[in-house]
C-alpha positions as CSV (number, residue, x, y, z in Angstrom):
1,X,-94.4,-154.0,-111.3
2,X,-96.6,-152.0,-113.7
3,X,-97.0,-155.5,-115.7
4,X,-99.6,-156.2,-112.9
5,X,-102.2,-153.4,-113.8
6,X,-101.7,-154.1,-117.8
7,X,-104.8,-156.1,-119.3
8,X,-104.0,-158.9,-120.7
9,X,-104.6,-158.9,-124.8
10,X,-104.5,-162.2,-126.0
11,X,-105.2,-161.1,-129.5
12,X,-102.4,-158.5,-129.3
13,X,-100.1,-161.0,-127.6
14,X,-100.6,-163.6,-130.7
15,X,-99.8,-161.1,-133.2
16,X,-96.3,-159.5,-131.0
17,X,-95.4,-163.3,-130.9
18,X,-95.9,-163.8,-135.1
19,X,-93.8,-160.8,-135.1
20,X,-91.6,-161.5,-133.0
21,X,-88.7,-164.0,-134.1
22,X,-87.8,-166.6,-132.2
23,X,-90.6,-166.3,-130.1
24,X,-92.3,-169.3,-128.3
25,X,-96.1,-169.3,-128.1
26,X,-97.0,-172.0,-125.1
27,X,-100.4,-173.0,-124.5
28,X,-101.1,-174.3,-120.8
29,X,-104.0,-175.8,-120.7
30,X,-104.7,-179.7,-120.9
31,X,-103.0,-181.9,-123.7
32,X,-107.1,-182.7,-124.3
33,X,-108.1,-179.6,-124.4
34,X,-104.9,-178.6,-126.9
35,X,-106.3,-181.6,-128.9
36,X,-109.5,-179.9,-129.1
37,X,-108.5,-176.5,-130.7
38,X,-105.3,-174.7,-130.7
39,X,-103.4,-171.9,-132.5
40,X,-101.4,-173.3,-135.1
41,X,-97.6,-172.7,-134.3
42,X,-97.5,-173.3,-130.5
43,X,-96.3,-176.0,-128.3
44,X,-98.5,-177.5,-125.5
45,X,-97.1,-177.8,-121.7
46,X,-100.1,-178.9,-119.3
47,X,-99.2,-176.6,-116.4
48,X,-99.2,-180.0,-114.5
49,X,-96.1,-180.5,-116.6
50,X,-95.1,-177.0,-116.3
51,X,-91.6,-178.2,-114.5
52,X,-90.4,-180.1,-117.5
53,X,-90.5,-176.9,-119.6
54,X,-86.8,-177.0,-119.8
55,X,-87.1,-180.0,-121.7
56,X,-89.1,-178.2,-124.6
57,X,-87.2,-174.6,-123.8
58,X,-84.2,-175.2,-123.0
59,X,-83.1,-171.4,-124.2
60,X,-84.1,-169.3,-120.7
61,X,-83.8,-166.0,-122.6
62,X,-86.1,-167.4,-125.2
63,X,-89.6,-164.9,-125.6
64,X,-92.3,-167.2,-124.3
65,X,-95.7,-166.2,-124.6
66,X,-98.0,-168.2,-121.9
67,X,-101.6,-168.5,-122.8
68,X,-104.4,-171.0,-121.3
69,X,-108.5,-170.9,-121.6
70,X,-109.3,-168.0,-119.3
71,X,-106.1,-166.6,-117.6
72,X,-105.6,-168.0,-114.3
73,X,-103.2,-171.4,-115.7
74,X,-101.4,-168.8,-117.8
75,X,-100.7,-166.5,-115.0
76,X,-99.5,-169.4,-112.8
77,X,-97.1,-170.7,-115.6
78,X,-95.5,-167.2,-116.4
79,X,-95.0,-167.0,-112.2
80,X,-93.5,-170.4,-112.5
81,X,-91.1,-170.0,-115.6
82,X,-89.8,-166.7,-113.8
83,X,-88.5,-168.0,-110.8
84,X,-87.0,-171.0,-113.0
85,X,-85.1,-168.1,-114.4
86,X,-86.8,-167.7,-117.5
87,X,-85.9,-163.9,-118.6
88,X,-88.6,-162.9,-121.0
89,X,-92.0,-164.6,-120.2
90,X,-95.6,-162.9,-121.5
91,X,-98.6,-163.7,-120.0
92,X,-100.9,-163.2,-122.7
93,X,-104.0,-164.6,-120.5
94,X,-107.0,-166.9,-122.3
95,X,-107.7,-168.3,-125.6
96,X,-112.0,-167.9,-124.8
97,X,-110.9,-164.6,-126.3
98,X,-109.1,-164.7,-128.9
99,X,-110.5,-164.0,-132.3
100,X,-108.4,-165.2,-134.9
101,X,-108.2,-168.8,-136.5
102,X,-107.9,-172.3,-134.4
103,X,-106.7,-175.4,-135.3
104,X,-109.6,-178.0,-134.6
105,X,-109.9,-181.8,-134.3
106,X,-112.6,-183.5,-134.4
């Protein structure tokens, strides 16, 4: 319940993930906009694909970290992948913050 009133630190959420083994980091937004910049080491799952998750994670008490652009996808995902019975989902909230390096194509 308290989870609710915690900010989100998407900086601080991409380093507990590094740290943390095992740990998934799962970027929501659009497979274009993953094509555009992402943080090397996670996986991409389009919320609009979010219900095939168990295809990429099958492990349900896997440590998933859910990120998107601003917050709002990410929160939707981690809501989803709970009631899918996913144990130990993060939302981290939006990449537009993050400060440390992206992967970019051009």
């Amino acid at each position: 319940m308290f989870e609710l009133f915690r900010k989100k630190d998407m900086n601080q959420g991409v380093e507990e993930w590094k740290n943390t083994e095992g740990a998934i980091l799962l970027d929501v937004r659009t497979t274009e906009e993953y094509r555009e910049y992402h943080i090397d080491g996670s996986i991409n799952i389009p919320l609009q694909s979010i219900d095939d998750a168990e295809m990429q994670i099958p492990d349900k008490n896997q440590r998933i970290y859910v990120h998107c652009l601003s917050g709002v996808r990410s929160a939707n995902a981690a809501r989803f992948l709970k009631k899918s019975g996913y144990s130990d989902v993060i939302d981290i909230g939006g990449i537009s913050s993050y400060l440390g390096p992206l992967t970019k194509h051009s």
